[in-house]
N, C-alpha and C positions, 0 to 999 in steps of 0.2 A: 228294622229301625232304619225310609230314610228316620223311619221312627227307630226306637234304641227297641221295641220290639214289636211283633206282629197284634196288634190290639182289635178287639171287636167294635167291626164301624169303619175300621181304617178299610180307603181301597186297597185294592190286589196289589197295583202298581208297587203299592209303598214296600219297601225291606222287609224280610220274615225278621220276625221278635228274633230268630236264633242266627241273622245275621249277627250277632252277637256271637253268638257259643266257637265262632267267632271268635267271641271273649277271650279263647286261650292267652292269655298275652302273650306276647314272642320275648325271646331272649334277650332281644337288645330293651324291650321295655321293663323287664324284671327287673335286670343291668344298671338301668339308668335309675328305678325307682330305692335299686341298693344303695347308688351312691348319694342319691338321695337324703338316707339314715343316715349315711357315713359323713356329710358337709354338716351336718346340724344346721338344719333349718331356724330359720328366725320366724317371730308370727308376723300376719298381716300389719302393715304397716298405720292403719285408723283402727280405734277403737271401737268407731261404729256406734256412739253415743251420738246424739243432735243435740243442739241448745233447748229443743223443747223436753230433754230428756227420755227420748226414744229409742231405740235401739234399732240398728238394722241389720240384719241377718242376708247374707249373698248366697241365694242358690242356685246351683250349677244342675237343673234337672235333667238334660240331654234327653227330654222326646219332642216328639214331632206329631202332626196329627192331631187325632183323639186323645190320647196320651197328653199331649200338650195343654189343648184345652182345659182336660179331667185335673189335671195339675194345678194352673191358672186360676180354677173355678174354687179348688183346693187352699190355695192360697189369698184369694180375694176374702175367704171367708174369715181364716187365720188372721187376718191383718184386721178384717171388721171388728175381730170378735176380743180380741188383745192388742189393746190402743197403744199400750209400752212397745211394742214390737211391731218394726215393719219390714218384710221377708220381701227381699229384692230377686227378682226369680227371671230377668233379664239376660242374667250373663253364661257363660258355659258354651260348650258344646255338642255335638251329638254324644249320645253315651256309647258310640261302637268308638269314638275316640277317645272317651272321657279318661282313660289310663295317660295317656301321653299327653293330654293339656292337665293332667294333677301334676305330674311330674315333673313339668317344665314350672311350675306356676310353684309347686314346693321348693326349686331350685332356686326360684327367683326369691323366694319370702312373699309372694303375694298370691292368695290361695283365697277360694272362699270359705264360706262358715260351713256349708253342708253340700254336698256332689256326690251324686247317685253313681255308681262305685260296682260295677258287675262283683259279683261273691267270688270269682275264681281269682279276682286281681285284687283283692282284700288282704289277704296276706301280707303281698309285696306294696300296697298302700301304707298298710301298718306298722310298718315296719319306720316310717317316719314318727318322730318324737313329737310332731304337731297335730297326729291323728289323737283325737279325745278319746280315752276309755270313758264306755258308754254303762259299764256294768252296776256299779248302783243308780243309776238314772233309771236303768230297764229294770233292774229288780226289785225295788222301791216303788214301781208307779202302779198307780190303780190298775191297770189291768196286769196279772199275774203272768210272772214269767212262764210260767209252763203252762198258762193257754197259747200261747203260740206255737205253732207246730212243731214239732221236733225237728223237720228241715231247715224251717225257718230261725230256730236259734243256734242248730248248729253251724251255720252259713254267718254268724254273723260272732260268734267264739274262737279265738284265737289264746292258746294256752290256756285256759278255763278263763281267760276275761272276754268282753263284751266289746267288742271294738268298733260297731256299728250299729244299726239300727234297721231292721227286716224294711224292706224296701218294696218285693214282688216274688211273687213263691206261682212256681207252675209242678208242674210230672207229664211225663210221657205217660202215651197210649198209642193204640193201635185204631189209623180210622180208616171204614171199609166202603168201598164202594157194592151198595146191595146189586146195582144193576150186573155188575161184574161176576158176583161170586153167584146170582144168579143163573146166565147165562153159563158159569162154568159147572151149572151141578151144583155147586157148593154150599155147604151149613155155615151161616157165620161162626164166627170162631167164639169163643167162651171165655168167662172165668177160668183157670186152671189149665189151658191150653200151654202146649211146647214149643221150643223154638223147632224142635224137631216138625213138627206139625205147622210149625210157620212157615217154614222151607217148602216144604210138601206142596202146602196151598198156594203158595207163592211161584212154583213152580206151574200148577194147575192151572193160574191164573194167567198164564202167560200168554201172549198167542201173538209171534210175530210178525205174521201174514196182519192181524188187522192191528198192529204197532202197539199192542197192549204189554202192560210191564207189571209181575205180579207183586213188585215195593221197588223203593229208592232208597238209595245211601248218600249220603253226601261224599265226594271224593277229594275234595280238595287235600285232605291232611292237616284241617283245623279242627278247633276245638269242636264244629256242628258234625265232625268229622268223628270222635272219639267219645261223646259223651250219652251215646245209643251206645255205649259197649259196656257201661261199669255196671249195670243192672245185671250184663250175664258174667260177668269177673265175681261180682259177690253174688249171688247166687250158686255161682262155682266153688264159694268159701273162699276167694282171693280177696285182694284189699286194693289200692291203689299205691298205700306204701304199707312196709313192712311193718311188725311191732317193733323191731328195731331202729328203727327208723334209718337205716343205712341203704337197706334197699327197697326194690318195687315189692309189692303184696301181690304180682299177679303172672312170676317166672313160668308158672307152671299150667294155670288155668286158664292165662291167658291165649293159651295157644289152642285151648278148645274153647274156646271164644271166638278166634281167628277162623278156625274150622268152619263153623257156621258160617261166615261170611264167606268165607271161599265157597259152600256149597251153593247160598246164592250166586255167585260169580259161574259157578260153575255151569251152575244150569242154566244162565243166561236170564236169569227171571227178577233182577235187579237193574235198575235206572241208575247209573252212577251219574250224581250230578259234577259236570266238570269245575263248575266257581263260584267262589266264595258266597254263602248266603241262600243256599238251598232251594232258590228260586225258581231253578229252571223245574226241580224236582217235584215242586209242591203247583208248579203248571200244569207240569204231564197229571197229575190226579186231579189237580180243578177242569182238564180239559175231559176227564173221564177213561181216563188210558192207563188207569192206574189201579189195583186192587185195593192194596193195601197201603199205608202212610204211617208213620212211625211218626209221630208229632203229640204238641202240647194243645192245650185250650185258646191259644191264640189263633189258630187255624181255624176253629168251626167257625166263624160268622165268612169268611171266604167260602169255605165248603155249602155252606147255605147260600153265598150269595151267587154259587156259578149252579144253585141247584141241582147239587149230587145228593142222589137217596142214600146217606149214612148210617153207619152203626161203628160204635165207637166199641173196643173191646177193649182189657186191662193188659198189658206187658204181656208176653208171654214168658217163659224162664221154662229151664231146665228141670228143676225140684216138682213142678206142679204150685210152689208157692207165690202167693203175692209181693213181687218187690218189682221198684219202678226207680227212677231218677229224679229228684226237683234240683232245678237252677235257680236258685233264689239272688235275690239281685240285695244290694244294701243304700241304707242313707248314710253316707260315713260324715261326723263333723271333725273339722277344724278348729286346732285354737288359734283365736285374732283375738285373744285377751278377754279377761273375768265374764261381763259383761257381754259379751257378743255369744262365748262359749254356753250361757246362763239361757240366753233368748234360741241361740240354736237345740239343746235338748227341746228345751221347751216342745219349739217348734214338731221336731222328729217325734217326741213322745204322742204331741196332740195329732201326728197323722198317723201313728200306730193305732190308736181308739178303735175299735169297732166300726161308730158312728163317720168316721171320717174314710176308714181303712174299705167298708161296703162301697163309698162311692167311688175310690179310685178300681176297687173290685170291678162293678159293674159297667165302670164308665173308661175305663183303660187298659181290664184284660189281665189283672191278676187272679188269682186264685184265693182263698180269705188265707190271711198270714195267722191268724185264730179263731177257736172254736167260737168263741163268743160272736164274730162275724159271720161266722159259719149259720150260728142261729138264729141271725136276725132276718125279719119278712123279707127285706130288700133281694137276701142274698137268695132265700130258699124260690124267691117270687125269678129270681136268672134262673137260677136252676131246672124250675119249670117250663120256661120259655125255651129253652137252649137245649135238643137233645141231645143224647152223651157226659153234658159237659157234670153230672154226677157221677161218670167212672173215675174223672179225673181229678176231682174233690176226694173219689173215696179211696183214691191211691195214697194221696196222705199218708194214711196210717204205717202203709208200707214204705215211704217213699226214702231213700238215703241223698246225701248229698256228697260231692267232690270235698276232700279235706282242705281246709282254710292251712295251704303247707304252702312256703316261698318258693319250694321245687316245682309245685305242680304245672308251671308254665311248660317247662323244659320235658316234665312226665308227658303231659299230653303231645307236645309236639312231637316227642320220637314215638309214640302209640298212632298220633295220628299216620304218621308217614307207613306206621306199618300197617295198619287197617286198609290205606289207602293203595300199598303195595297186592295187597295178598286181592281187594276188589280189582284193581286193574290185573291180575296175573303178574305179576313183576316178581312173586314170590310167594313160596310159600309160607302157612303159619309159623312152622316152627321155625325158620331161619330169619322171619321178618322179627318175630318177637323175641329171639338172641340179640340183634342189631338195636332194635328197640330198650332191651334189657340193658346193654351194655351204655349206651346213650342217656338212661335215666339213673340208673345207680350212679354215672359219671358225677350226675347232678346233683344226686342225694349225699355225697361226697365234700363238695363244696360246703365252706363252712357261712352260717348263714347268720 
């Protein structure tokens, strides 16, 4: 994202989508977005009626790009199509900052009506008494709440209510460079493959004499840093936080999680990318130096446009079973009073649609947020065009997402730091995920 994420169409140049994941927020934004709840916000300070009796609605989209455009075209249509309502899509920010201009702007009491809201900082968004529950708007509207994916709605529930509005739904996968695994002898990898057998091949693929790297990890210690690791945590039968909710869900399996990644580390057959935004990593595979890539559907139109022969394979795991990660992003609204709150659902519901939801789909790089999208020509006609990009639609079914928890800022920062230890050698599994353990229960601790 200098777009808020990596979209097909966008050049190379621009931000990876998971310069986001990124997303982790940091402690001091959590911090700030608590104290937040704690001043009692006031609402926007206009109404947002006009003398012609119009309504205006403030959205804070945060992309750039493609992105931007497919938004734009988005809403030129919205504003044609419902004369009462006109969506001002002018103001905001990028969305890798969109956390820290809500929380300065809910501080203030001047906020907009609706601001696209990463799912992992939703929590701590929510936790403001100006954020609108969204739950009989979404379960009441013509399209059924349980067509939307199960990632997608549980990214956007908070205590069994509805606290925003599915926004952008992706899932990891595994994308291969054929000419590589080629050259090394190699079968692509499969359905039902291991991590065990990812290490292996990852290793085979290696070859430092011609600078080939058989995957990347990101190493910063951010969220793009931590959230390739919850797939093999549950998989493991870990959790992210406990059923108690006092501590992590992942004391124990976490540490044969860590394993893995040490054993890439080990055998030298991993690109650790040094900064933020996974950029340099997903260079070295567009430049063809790469086997393997751990990445979302935002990536194949790059991968196509440096013409690397691909094949896209599902997660590998532990079990032999299908499970992968979605980061689903959300539309969270604001209240600035009856009237504005009334024209905002509106709005969010009419881009949930199908009809509306395919073209932000095909034209900015989500994934369909429901089945109903899923079946319509538009979406099945990408699918045909775009190889791969059906392993990552059919991950869906399996796919989990990060729990909508106030803690999870502070969970991933000390997970990241440890993933990030054990990739560079600085430590081993089990003593990074003690440090990491004691750092996240600290948080789980704190009363929220």
């Amino acid at each position: 994202m200098a777009a808020a994420h990596r979209i097909p169409g966008a050049p190379a140049a621009a931000l990876s989508r998971r310069t986001a994941l990124r997303r982790g927020a940091s402690l001091a934004l959590g911090a700030a977005a608590a104290a937040t709840a704690l001043s009692g916000c006031g609402t926007g300070s206009a109404d947002g009626v006009g003398a012609d009796g119009r309504v205006t609605v403030e959205l804070w989209h945060g992309q750039t790009d493609t992105g931007r455009k497919a938004m734009e075209g988005l809403v030129a249509e919205f504003n044609r199509t419902h004369p009462g309502i006109r969506v001002d899509s002018g103001g905001g920010v990028l969305a890798d900052a969109m956390l820290q201009k809500i929380t300065a702007a809910l501080a203030s009491g001047s906020f907009p009506d609706v601001a696209y809201v990463f799912g992992s900082d939703l929590a701590s968004v929510a936790r403001s008494p100006s954020v609108v529950d969204l739950t009989d708007t979404l379960r009441s509207g013509d399209l059924p709440w349980n067509d939307f994916w199960r990632p997608a709605r549980e990214a956007v529930t908070l205590n069994g209510r509805i606290r925003a509005a599915p926004a952008l739904l992706d899932s990891l996968a595994v994308v291969c460079n054929k000419k590589l695994f080629h050259d090394a002898g190699l079968a692509l990898p499969r359905p039902g493959w291991t991590w065990d057998e990812f290490v292996a091949t990852a290793k085979k693929l290696t070859d430092r004499a011609r600078g080939t790297f058989g995957t990347g990890w990101p190493g910063v210690g951010d969220e793009d840093t931590v959230w390739r690791l919850w797939p093999m945590v549950w998989d493991l039968g870990g959790d992210v936080v406990s059923e108690d909710g006092a501590h992590i869900g992942f004391a124990d399996v976490g540490v044969r999680a860590l394993e893995t990644v040490a054993a890439l580390a080990k055998d030298r057959s991993v690109y650790i990318d040094p900064k933020p935004g996974s950029e340099q990593m997903y260079q070295v595979f567009l430049s063809g130096r790469m086997g393997m890539c751990v990445t979302g559907p935002w990536q194949l139109p790059d991968v196509q446009q440096a013409k690397i022969d691909y094949h896209v394979a599902p997660l590998p795991s532990y079990s032999g079973r299908p499970l992968t990660i979605s980061g689903p992003d959300t539309w969270t609204v604001f209240d600035n009073g009856p009237a504005r709150v009334r024209a905002a659902r509106t709005f969010v519901t009419w881009l949930s649609r199908p009809a509306q939801d395919v073209r932000w789909d095909v034209e900015a790089g989500s994934l369909p947020l429901s089945r109903s999208t899923q079946a319509l020509p538009a979406w099945r006609e990408r699918e045909a065009d775009t190889e791969g990009l059906t392993v990552f639609t059919r991950a869906l079914d399996t796919a989990r997402v990060r729990p909508v928890h106030p803690a999870y800022p502070q969970i991933s920062q000390a997970l990241g730091q440890a993933v990030a230890a054990v990739l560079l050698g600085r430590s081993t599994p089990a003593r990074a995920l003690r440090t990491c353990a004691d750092e996240a229960n600290a948080a789980l601790l704190i009363p929220r």
